[in-house]
C-alpha positions in Angstrom: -24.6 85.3 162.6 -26.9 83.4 164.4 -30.3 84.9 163.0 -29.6 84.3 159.7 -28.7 80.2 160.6 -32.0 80.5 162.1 -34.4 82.0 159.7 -32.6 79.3 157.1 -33.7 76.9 159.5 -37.2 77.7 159.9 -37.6 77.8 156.3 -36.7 74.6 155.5 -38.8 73.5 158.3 -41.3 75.0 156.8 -40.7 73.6 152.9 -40.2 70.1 153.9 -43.3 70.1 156.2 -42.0 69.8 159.9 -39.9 67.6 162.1 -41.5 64.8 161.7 -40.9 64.7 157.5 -44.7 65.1 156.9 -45.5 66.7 153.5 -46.2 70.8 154.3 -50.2 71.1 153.5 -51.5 72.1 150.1 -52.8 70.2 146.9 -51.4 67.3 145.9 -51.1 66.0 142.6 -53.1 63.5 141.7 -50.5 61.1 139.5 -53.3 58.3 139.4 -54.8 58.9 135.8 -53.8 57.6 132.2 -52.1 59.9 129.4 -53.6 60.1 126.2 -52.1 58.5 123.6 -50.5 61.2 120.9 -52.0 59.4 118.2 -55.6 59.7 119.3 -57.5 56.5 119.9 -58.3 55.6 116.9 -57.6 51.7 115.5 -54.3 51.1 113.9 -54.5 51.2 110.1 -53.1 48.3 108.4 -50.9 49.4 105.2 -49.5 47.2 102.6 -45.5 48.6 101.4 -43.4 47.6 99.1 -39.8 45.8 99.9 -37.3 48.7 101.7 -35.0 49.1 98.8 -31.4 50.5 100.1 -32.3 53.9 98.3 -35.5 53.9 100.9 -33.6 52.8 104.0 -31.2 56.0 103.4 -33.5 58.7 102.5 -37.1 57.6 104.2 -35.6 57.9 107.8 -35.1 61.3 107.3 -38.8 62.3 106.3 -40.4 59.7 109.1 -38.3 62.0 111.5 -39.9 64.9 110.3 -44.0 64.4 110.5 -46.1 65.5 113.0 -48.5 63.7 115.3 -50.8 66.5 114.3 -51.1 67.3 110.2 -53.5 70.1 108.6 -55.8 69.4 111.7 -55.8 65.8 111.2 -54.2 63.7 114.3 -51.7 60.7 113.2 -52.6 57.3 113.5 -50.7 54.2 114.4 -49.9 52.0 111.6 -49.1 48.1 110.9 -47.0 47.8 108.2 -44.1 45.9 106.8 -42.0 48.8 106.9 -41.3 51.3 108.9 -41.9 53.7 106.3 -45.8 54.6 106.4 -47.8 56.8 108.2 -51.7 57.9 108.8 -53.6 60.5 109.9 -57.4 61.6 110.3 -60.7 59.0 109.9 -61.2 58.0 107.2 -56.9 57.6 107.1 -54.9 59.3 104.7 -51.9 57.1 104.3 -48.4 58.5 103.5 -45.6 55.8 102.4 -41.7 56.8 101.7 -39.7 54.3 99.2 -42.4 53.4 96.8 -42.0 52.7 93.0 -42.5 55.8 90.4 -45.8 56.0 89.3 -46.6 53.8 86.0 -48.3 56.3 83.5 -46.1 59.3 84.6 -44.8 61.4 81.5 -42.0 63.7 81.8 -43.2 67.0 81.2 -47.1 66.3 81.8 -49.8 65.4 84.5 -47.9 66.5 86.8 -48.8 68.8 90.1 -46.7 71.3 92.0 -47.4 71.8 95.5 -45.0 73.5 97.8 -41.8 72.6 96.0 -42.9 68.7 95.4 -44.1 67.4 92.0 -46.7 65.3 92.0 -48.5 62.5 89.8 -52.0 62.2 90.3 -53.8 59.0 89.6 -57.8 59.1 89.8 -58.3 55.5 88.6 -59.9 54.1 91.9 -63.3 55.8 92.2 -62.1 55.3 96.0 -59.3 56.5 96.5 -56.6 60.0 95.3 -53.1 58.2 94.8 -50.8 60.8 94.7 -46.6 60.3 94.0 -43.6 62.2 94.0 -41.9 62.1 91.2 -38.7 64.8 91.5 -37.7 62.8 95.2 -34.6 61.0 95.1 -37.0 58.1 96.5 -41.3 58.5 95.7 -43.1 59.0 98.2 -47.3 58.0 98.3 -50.4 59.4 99.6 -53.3 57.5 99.5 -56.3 60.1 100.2 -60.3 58.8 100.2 -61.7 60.5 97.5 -64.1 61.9 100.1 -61.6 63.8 101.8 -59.6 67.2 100.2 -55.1 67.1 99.5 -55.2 69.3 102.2 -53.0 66.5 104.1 -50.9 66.4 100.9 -50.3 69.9 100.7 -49.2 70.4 103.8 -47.1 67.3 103.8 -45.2 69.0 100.7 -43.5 71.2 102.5 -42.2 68.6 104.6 -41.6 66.2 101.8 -39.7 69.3 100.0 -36.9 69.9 102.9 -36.5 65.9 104.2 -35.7 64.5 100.6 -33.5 65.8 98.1 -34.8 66.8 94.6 -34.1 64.5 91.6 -35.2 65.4 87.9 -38.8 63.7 87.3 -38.8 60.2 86.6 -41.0 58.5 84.2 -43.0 55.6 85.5 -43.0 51.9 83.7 
């Protein structure tokens, strides 16, 4: 009975260093450094949004819950907005924002794009700048994508799009 009170003994001697409560030898970690931030370092993006209707306070929550720091290779990006509903990712920023108004110029039944369960309204107007909006959401959600830069983020945030909010029958624009 004795030897096995001992060798317990000895081991925790061992683990916790010796008597006198100094750490056993071996690496230490070295807790001194920063984390990275999980948006990457690049500047906030400042992003106009409409007013958070109550449809948008219900439903947008649900798809902000849902996207990734990291999207079709692109890393988010910290945004300043009026609502709590937008979100960036890559340089130059492709801007998502959940609760906007249907897109004017949208014709049932026309124009419209399917990606990955989500229809889509294109509008090429601005030489500078994709807009693309849902139109079969229960509220419409915007991309804003440089013309520079492929839907790549928008297809991938389809999928997304297509499980967090429910599907509605398209809805013309003003």
């Amino acid at each position: 009975m004795l030897v096995p009170v001992v060798v317990v003994l000895l081991v925790l001697v061992n683990l916790r260093g010796g008597d006198d409560g100094s750490a056993a030898d071996g690496p230490v970690a070295d807790v001194s450094g920063t984390t990275t931030s999980p948006r990457g370092d690049l500047p906030p993006v400042q992003v106009d949004t409409p007013v958070v209707t109550p449809a948008a306070d219900l439903a947008c929550p649900v798809l902000m819950g849902q996207l990734p720091l990291e999207l079709a290779g692109e890393a988010s990006r910290l945004v300043e907005s009026d609502s709590p509903f937008a979100y960036a990712w890559g340089d130059p920023p492709v801007v998502l924002v959940c609760g906007v108004d249907p897109p004017a110029g949208f014709v049932v039944g026309s124009q419209g794009i399917a990606i990955n369960g989500v229809e889509w309204f294109v509008d090429t107007t601005d030489p500078d700048t994709v807009v693309w909006t849902t139109v079969d959401r229960n509220v419409p959600v915007e991309m804003r994508v440089p013309a520079s830069t492929d839907s790549a983020l928008v297809t991938a945030a389809s999928s997304i799009i297509a499980t967090a909010l429910p599907y509605t029958e398209p809805i013309p624009g003003d």
